[in-house]
N, C-alpha and C positions, 0 to 999 in steps of 0.2 A: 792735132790740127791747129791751135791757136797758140801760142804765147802766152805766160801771165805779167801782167806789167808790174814792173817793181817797184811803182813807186805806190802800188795798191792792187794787191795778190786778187782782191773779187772782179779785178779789170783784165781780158784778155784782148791781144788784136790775132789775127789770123798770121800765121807761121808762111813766112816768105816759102812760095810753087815758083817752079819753076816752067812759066809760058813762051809763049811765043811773044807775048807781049814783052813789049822795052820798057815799060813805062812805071815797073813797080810797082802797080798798083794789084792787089789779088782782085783776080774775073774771075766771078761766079753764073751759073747758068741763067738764076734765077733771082728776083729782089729778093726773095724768104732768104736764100741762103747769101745773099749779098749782105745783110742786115743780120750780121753777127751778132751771138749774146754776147753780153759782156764785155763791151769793147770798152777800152781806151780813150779817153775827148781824142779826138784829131783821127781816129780812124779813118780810113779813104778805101772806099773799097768800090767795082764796077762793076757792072748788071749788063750780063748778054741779052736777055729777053727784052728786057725794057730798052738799053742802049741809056744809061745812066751811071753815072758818078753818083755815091752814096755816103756825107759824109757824118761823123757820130759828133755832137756838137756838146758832147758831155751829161746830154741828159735824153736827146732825141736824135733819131737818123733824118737827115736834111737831105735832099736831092738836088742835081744839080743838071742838067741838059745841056747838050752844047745847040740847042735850039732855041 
């Protein structure tokens, strides 16, 4: 389900799904599962439940609303 990033194998992002969405971005049900282990700095990931953009800033997951 995720990718390891190459430029450091302990970093994964989420392996492109294929949605209805255009946007590229992987939409998960929930923030738990929106909030990947092991991600990537710049991961970008979306939350149904919440209706949130999630992004990984290299050390923390930051949130973002379009509110």
């Amino acid at each position: 389900m995720y990718n390891t990033d190459s430029s450091d194998p302990k970093k994964s992002a989420p392996k492109q799904l294929v949605f209805d969405n255009t946007s590229g971005i992987p939409t998960f049900a929930t923030d738990a599962e929106a909030q990947v282990a092991n991600p990537a700095k710049g991961t970008m990931t979306y939350s149904l439940a919440s209706d949130k953009i999630f992004i990984y800033n290299g050390t923390a997951w930051k949130t973002w609303t379009r509110d």
